[in-house]
C-alpha positions in Angstrom: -19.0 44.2 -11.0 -18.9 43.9 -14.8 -16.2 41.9 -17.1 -14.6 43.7 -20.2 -17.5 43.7 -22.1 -19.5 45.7 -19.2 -21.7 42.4 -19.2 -22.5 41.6 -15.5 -20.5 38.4 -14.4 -23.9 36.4 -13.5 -24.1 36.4 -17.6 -20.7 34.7 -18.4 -20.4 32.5 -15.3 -20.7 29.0 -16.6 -23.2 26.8 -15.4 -24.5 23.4 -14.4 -22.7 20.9 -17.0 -20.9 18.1 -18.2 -17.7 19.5 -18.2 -17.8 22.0 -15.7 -15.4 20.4 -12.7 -17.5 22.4 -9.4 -20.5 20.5 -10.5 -19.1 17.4 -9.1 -16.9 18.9 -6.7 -20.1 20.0 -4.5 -22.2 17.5 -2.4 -24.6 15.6 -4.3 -27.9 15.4 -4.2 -29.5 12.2 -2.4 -31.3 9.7 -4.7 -32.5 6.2 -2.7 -34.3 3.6 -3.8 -34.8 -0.4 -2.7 -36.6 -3.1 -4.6 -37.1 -6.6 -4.8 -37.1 -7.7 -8.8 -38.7 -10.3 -9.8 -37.4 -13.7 -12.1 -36.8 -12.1 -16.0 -36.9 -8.6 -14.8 -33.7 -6.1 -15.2 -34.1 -3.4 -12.9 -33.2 0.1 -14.7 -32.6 3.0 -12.1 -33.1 5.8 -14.2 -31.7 9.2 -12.5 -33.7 12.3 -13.0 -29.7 14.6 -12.8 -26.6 13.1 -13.8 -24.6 10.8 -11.1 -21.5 12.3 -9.4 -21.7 8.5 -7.5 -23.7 5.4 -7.4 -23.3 3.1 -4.7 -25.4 -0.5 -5.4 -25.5 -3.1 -2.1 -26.9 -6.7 -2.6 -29.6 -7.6 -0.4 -30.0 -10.9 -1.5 -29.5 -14.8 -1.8 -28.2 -14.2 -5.5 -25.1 -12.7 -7.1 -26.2 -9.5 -8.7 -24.6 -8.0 -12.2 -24.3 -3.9 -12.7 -24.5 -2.3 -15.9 -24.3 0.8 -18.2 -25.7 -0.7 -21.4 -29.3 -1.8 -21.2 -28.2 -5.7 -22.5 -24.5 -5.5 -20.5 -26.0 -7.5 -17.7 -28.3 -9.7 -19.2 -27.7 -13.1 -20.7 -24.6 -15.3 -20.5 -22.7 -14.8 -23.9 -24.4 -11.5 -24.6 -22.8 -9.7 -21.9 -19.1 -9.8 -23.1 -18.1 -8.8 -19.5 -19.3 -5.8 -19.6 -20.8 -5.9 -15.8 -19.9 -5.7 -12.5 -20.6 -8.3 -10.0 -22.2 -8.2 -6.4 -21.8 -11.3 -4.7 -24.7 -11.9 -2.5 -25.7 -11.3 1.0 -24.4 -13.9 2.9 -23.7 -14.4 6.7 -20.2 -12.8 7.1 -20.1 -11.3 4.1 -18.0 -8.0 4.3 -18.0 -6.7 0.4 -21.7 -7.0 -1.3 -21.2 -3.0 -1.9 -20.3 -1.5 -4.8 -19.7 2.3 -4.9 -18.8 3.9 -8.7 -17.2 7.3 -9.2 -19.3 7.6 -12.5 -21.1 10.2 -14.2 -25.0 8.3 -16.0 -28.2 9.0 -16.1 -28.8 5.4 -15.9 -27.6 1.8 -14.1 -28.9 -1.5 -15.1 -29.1 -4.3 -12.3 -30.1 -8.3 -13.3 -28.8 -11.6 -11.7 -27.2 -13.6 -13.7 -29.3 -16.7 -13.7 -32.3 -13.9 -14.2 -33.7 -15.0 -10.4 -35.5 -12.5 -8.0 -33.1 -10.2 -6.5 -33.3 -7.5 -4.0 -31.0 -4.2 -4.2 -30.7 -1.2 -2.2 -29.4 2.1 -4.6 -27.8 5.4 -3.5 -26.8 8.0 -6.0 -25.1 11.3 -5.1 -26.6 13.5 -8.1 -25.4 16.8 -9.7 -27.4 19.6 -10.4 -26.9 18.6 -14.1 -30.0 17.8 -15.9 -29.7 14.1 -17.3 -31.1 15.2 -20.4 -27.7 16.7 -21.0 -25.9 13.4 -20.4 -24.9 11.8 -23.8 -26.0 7.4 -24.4 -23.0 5.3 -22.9 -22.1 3.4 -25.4 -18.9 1.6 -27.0 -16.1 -0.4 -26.1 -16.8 -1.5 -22.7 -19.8 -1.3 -21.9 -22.2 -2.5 -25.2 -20.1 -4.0 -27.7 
């Protein structure tokens, strides 16, 4: 079958991107990881795709922070709220999950007192290279 142009439709069928909606609309790719950070430490998760969604749960004693901008979760006054909190594991505790419907390449996770923590991460990835994905960067998230 050819277009208009007589060029075969596997030449003008948009790919893999940024912008292209079916590239999130499929299922994601599983990426896992689980780590126990250490006192001064930020854990980066660096994704080798770009996310479709990141889900971060808190397995430990300590309040975690989650971030897109490599200082958002570090520091008291350098942070400027540009975070999101995990409360920590706790007996009873129903809501030390966070799940964002976010396309990154990366996620930063601290605790705020800069303590040991220990996270469990699950992204759903595209099939878009994160290479393609541009810095986040700006008004709410660095600045």
């Amino acid at each position: 079958m050819a277009n208009t142009d007589n060029q075969p439709l596997t030449q003008i069928r948009p790919g893999a991107g940024l912008h292209n909606v079916g590239s999130y609309q499929v299922s994601g790719r599983p990426w896992l990881t689980s780590s126990a950070f250490t006192q001064d430490t930020t854990l980066t998760c660096s994704f080798p795709c770009v996310s479709k969604n990141i889900t971060v749960v808190n397995k430990g004693t300590n309040t975690l922070r989650v971030s897109f901008g490599k200082d958002g979760a570090q520091g008291n006054d350098a942070t400027k709220g540009h975070y999101i909190t995990i409360p920590a594991l706790t007996a009873g505790a129903i809501d030390n999950t966070f799940t964002f419907d976010v396309k990154c390449r990366k996620v930063y996770i601290t605790e705020p007192d800069l303590a040991a923590g220990s996270v469990e991460v699950y992204a759903s990835l595209t099939g878009i290279h994160s290479g393609s994905m541009f810095e986040l960067t700006g008004e709410g998230l660095d600045d």
